[in-house]
C-alpha positions in Angstrom: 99.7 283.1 167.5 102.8 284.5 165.3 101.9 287.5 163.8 102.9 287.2 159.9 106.3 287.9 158.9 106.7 290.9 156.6 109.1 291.4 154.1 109.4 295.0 153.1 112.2 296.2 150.8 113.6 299.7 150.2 112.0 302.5 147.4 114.3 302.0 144.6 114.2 306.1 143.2 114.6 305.1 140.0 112.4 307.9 139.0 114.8 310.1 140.6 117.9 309.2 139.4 116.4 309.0 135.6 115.7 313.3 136.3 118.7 313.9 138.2 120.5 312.4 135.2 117.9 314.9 132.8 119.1 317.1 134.0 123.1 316.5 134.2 123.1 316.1 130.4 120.8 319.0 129.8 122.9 321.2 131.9 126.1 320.3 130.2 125.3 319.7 126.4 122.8 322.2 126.2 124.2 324.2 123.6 125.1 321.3 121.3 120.9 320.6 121.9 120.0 324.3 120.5 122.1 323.7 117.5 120.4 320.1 116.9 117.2 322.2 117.3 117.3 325.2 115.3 118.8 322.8 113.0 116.0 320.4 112.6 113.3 323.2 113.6 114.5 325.3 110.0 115.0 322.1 108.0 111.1 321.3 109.0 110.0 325.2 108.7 111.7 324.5 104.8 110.4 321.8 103.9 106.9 322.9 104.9 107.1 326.1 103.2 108.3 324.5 100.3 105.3 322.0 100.1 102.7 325.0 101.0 104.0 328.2 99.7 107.0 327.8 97.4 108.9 330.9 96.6 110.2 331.1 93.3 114.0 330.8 94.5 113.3 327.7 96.1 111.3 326.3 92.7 114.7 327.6 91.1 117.2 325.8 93.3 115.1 322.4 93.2 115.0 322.9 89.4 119.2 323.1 89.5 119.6 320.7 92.0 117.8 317.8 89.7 120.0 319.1 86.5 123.4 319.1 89.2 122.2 315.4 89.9 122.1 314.2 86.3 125.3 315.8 86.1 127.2 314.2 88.5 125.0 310.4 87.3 127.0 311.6 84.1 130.6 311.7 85.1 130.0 315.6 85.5 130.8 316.2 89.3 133.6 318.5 89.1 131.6 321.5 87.0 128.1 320.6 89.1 130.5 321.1 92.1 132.2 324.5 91.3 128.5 326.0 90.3 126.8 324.8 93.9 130.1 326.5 95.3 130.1 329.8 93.8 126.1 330.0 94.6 126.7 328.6 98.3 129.0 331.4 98.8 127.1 334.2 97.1 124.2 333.0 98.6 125.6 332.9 102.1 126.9 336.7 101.3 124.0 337.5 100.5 122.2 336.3 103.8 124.9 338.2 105.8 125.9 341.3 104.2 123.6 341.8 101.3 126.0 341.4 98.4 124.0 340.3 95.5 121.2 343.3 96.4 123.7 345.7 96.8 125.3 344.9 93.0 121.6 344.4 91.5 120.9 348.0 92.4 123.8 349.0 90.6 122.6 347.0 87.4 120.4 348.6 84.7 116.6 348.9 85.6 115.3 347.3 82.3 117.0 344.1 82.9 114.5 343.8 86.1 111.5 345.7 85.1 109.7 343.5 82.4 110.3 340.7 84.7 108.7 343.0 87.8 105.8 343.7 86.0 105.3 340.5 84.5 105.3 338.3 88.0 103.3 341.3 89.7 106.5 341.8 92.2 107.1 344.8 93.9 111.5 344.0 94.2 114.0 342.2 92.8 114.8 339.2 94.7 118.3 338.6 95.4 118.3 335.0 96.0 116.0 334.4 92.9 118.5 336.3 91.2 121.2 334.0 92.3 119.3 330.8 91.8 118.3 331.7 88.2 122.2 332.4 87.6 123.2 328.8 89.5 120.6 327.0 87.3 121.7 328.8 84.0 125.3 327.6 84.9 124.2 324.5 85.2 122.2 323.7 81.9 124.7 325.4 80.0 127.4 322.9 81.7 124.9 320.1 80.4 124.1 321.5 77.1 129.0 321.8 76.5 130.5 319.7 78.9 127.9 316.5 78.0 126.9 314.6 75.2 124.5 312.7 76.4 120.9 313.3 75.3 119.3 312.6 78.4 120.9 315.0 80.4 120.4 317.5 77.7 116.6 316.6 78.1 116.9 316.2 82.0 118.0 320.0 81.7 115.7 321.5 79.3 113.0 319.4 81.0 113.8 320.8 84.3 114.2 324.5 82.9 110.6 324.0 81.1 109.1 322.8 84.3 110.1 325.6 86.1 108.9 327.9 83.8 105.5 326.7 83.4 105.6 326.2 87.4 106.4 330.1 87.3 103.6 331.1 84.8 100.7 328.6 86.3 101.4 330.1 90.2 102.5 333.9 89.1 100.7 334.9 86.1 97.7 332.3 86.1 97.2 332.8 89.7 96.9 328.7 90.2 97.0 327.6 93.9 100.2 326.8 94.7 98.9 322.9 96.6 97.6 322.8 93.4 100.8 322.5 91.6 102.4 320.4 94.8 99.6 317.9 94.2 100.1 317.6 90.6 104.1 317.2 91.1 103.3 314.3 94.1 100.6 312.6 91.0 103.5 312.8 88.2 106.3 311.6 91.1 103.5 308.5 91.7 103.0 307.7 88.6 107.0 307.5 87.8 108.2 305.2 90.5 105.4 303.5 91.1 102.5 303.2 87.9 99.1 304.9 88.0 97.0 303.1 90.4 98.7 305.0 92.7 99.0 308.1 90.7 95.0 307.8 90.8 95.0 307.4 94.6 97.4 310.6 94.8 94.8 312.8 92.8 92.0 312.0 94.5 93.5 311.4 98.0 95.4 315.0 97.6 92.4 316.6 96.3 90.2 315.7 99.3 93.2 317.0 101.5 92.7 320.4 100.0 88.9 320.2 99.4 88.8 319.5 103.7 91.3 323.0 103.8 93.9 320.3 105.7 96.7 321.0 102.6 98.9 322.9 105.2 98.3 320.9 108.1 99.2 317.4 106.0 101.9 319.1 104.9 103.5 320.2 107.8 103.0 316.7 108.9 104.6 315.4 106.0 107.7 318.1 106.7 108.0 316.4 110.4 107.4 313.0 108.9 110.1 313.7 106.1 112.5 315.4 108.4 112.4 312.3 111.0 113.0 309.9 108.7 116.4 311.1 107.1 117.4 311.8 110.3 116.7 308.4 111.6 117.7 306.6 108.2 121.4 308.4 108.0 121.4 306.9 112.0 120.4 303.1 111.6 121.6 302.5 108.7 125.3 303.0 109.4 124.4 300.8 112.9 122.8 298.1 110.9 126.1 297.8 108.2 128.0 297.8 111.8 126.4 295.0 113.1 126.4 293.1 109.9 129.9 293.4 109.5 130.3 292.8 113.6 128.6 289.8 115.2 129.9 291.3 119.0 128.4 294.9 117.8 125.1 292.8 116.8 124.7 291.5 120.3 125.1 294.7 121.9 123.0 296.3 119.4 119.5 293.8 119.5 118.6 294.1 123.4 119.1 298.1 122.7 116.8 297.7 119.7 114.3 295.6 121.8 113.9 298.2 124.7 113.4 300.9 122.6 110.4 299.1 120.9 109.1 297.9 124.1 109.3 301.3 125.8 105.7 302.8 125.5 106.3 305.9 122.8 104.7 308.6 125.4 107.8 308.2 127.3 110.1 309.1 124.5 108.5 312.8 125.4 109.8 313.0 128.5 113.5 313.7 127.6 112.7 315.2 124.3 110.7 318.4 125.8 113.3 318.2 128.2 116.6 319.0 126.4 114.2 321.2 123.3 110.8 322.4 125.4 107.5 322.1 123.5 107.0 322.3 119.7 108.0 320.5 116.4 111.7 319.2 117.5 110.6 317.1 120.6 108.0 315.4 118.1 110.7 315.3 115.9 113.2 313.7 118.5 110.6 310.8 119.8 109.6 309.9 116.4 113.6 309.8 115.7 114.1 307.1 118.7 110.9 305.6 118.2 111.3 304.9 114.6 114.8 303.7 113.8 114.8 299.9 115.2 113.4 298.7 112.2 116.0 300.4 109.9 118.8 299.0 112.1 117.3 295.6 112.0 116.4 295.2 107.9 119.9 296.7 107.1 121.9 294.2 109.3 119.1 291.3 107.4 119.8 292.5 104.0 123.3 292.7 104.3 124.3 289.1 105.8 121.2 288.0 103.3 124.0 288.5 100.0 125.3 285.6 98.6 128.7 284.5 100.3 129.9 283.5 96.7 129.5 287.3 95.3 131.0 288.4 98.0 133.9 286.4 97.1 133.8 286.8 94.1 134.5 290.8 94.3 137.1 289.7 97.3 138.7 287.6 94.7 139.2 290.4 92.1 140.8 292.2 94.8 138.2 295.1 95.7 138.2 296.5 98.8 135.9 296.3 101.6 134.4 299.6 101.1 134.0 299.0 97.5 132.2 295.6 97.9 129.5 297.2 100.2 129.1 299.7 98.3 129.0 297.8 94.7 127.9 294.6 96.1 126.1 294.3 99.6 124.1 298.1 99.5 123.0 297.2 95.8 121.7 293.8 96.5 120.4 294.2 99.8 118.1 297.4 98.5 115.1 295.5 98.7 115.2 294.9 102.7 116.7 297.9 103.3 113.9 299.6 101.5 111.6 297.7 103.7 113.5 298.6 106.9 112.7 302.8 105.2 108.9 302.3 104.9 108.9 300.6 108.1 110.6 303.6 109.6 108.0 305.8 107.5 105.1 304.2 108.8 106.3 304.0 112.8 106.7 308.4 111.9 103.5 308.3 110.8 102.0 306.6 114.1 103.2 309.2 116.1 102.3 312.2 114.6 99.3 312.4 116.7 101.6 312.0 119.8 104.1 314.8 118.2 100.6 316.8 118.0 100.0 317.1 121.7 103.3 318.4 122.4 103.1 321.3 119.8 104.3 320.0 117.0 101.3 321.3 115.2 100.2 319.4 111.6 97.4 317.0 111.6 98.7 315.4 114.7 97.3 318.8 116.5 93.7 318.3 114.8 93.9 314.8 115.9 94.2 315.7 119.1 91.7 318.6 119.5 89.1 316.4 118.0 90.1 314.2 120.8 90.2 316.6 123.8 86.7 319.0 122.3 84.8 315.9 121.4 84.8 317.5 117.7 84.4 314.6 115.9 84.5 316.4 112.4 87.9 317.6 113.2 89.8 314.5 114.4 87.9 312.4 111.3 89.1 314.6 108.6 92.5 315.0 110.5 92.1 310.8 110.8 91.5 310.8 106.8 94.3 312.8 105.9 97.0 311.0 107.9 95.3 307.6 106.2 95.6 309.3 102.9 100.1 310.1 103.7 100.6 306.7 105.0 99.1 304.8 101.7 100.7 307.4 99.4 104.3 306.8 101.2 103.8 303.2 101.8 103.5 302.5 98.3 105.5 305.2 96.7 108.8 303.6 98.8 107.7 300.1 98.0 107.8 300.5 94.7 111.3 302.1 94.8 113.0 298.5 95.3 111.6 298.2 91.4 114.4 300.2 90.7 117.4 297.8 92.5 119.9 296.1 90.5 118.5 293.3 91.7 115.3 294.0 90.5 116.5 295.0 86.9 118.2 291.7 86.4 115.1 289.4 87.2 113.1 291.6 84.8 115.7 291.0 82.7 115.9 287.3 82.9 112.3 286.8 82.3 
């Protein structure tokens, strides 16, 4: 009798070569990898701070940044753009050599000491000092330089805001996640009514009552932080592959992959270029996330109307001009989509970004997970539930805003 025939083919070391070549790229672009991470480590470390314990200079530069905005919505760019200058470069003198310290200790004492003993503080802040100057630039720009009433209330708004954010958190003593909450209610109920406004409150205030205000936040930071980044990356793709059938072909099998690739593996690179912590998390939810963008841009583009298309061709615009006046404008709506798609894939991994240090809720998740501490991962579980409603419909409703959306309003 034959004995069977037997077919045996050689290891393939895949595995092998995918380290080998780990390695290769993290040997030679590792410091270009330590800039992308302190970069997106201190944007997150911001942001979270921001949203948990705002100092006063950052209230102050947020305040000036949303009268600089109306500003420049005005026809107002130039003056918005010399004030940001000067305070970028006193600020960053500052940071360095002390500069703005070293000339308020020159200054007269009674110009800081009602304001010491007022706010209970124990110096004089040099960036506050700064900030206060930038956004006192700023609405005196919008109070000469405009005449339009809605930038003169967009800056006595914003200068009002601040101050009562000031008094409620430094003289009130108020609870600073307080105050976040009640901003995150009023930004609800602008863009998108007060259902959701009503679900903010409550949502926001069972977040603090559960003491998980820091913990959501810092997962809102990563969440926030992985987005832009991987929104200022697919977007650009998806106008590419609109505007290029040969770059679209190229671009879909890449697309499918990385949504077919299991998201634990996305970790394996990550901690290997930036080690363990927020960045990796950061970096996989980045990869993870971005196909949908890239997909929903490249829809809503080819989705506008040949016929407008020409129409701007035909009064001689450029191309640049017609994507930007035209094809971004009308194809809002699906590119909005492509966003909270994008939001919502972030979202899913937090508890993955959690077991590789990331920290935020993702870390409860997952110790509730590996103690068997039920109570932990369920109010970790609740509060992630709670972000992904609030940001699912607070970018939804944004496409309310589109041109698109104005003129069917408008024709009903």
């Amino acid at each position: 009798m034959l004995a069977p025939l037997e077919i045996t083919l050689p290891k393939a070391p895949v595995g092998a070569w995918f380290e080998a070549a780990i390695t290769w790229v993290q040997l030679t672009f590792k410091p270009a990898f330590d800039a992308i991470g302190e970069v997106i480590g201190a944007s997150v470390d911001t942001l979270a701070g921001l949203l948990t314990e705002p100092s006063a200079a950052q209230l102050t530069v947020l305040a000036a940044a949303i009268v600089a905005f109306g500003l420049v919505r005005r026809g107002r760019p130039r003056p918005a753009a010399l004030a940001v200058a000067v305070w970028l470069v006193l600020a960053v003198a500052e940071g360095a050599a002390g500069v703005a310290a070293l000339a308020i200790q020159n200054l007269p004492a009674p110009l800081f000491l009602w304001a010491m003993g007022l706010f209970g503080a124990d110096y004089v802040d040099p960036q506050l000092v700064l900030a206060l100057l930038l956004l006192a630039a700023l609405v005196a720009t919008s109070l000469a330089a405009t005449r339009s009433a809605a930038q003169w209330r967009l800056a006595g708004g914003s200068s009002a805001a601040l101050l009562a954010l000031f008094v409620a958190q430094h003289i009130l003593g108020v609870q600073p996640a307080l105050l976040v909450m009640l901003l995150f209610t009023a930004l609800a109920l602008a863009v998108a009514g007060w259902r959701l406004a009503v679900f903010a409150l409550l949502g926001f205030l069972l977040i603090i009552s559960m003491d998980k205000w820091e913990a959501a936040m810092s997962s809102l930071a990563l969440i926030l932080v992985a987005t832009a980044v991987a929104v200022v990356i697919s977007v650009p793709i998806g106008i590419l592959a609109a505007y290029n059938d040969r770059a679209s072909r190229v671009v879909k099998p890449v697309l499918d992959f990385m949504q077919t690739l299991p998201a634990f593996v996305y970790l394996i690179p990550a901690i290997s270029f930036f080690g363990v912590g927020q960045v990796p998390g950061i970096i996989a939810t980045v990869i993870f996330a971005m196909p949908p963008g890239v997909r929903l841009t490249e829809l809503g583009i080819r989705q506008v109307d040949k016929e407008l298309i020409e129409a701007g061709e035909a009064f001689g615009a450029p191309d640049l001009q017609i994507l930007r006046r035209i094809q971004l404008p009308l194809a809002l709506a699906t590119i909005m989509a492509g966003v909270n798609q994008v939001i919502m894939l972030s979202l899913s991994m937090v508890v993955i970004a959690g077991m590789v240090g990331a920290g935020g809720l993702g870390n409860d998740v997952y110790t509730g997970i590996a103690r068997s501490d039920v109570a932990l991962g369920f109010e970790g579980g609740i509060a992630v539930v709670v972000l992904a409603i609030f940001l699912d419909r607070l970018t939804g409703a944004v496409t309310r805003f589109s041109p698109a959306a104005r003129a069917q309003r408008a024709a009903r």
